[in-house]
C-alpha positions in Angstrom: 126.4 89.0 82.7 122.9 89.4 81.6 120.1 91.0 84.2 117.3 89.3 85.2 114.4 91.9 85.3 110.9 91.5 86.0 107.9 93.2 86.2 104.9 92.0 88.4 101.4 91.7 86.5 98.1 92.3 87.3 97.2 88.8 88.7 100.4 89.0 90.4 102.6 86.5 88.4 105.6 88.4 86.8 107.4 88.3 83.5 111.0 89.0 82.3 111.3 92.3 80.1 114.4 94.2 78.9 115.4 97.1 81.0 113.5 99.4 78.6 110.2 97.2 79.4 111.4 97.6 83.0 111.6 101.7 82.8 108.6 102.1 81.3 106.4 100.0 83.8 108.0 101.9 86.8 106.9 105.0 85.9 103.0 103.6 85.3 103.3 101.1 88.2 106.5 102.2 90.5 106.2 103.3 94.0 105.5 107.1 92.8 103.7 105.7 89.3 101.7 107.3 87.0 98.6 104.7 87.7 99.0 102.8 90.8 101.7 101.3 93.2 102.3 97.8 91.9 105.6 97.0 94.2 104.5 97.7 97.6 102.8 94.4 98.4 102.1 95.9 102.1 103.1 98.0 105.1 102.8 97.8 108.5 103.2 100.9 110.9 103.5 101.5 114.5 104.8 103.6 117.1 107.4 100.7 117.6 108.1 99.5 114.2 107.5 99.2 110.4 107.0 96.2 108.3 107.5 96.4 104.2 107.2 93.9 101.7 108.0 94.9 98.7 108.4 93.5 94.8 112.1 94.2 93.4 111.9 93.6 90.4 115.5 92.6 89.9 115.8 88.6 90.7 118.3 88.1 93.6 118.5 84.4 93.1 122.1 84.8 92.1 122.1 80.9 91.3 121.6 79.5 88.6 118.9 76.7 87.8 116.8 78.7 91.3 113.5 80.2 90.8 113.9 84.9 90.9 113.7 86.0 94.1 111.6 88.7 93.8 110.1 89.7 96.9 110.9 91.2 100.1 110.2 91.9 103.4 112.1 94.4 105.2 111.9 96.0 109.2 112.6 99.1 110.2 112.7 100.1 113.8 112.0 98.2 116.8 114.2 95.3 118.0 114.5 93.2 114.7 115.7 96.4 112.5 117.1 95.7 109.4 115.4 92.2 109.8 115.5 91.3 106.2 113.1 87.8 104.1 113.6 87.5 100.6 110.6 85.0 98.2 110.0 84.0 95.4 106.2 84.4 94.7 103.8 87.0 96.0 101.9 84.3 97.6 105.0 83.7 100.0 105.3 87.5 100.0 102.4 88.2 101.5 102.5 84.9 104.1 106.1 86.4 105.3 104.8 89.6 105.8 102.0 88.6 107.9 103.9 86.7 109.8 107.2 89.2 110.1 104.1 91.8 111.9 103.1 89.2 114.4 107.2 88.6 115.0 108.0 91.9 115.4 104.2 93.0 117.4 104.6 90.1 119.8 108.5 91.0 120.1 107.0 95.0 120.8 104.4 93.3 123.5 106.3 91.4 126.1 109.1 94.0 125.8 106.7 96.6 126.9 105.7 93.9 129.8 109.4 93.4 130.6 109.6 97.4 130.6 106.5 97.4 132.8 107.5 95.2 134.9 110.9 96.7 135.8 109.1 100.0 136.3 107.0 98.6 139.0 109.6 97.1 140.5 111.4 100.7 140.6 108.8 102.3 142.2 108.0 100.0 144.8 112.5 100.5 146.0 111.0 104.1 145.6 109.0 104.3 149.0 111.9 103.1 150.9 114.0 105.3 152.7 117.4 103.7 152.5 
């Protein structure tokens, strides 16, 4: 079974290399590269949650006659952890990501209205004497 492996240019389009080609670029271009980070497209922090979108660099298509999947987006923390979208261009990428943030941020909002909410509601059963 041969491996489809990619690595993402400088205009952002990607091309097939070997897994030599593939070695080589990671250490220039990798998360910890020699030169710059090429496969963190972005990432979003808070105190509730993380959001990263990130290029593989192994297609996960796994069909033939589909475009590589190359991109992902990926939560961590928060109530959609382990919330997982999968792309095929870094156009899409970045478009997912963006909109992942606002997910999970307005997700983060209203449950720290909810929480609010309940707490008031706690405290007001607090001045009673039953």
């Amino acid at each position: 079974m041969e491996m489809n492996i990619y690595i993402l240019n400088e205009d952002h389009s990607f091309s097939k290399v070997s897994m030599y080609e593939y070695h080589d670029w990671n250490e220039d271009y990798g998360f910890n590269g020699l030169k710059e980070d090429r496969k963190t497209i972005d990432r979003y922090e808070s105190k509730e949650f993380t959001v990263s979108t990130v290029f593989l660099g192994l297609d996960h298509s796994f069909e033939e006659n589909e475009p590589p999947i190359l991109f992902e987006t990926l939560v961590f923390n928060g109530n959609l952890d382990g919330e997982m979208r999968r792309y095929h261009t870094w156009e899409e990428a970045v478009k997912g990501h963006n909109n992942m943030v606002k997910l999970c941020g307005g997700i983060a909002k209203r449950k720290k209205e909810e929480n609010i909410k309940e707490e008031e509601i706690q405290n007001r059963f607090d001045i009673l004497d039953l």
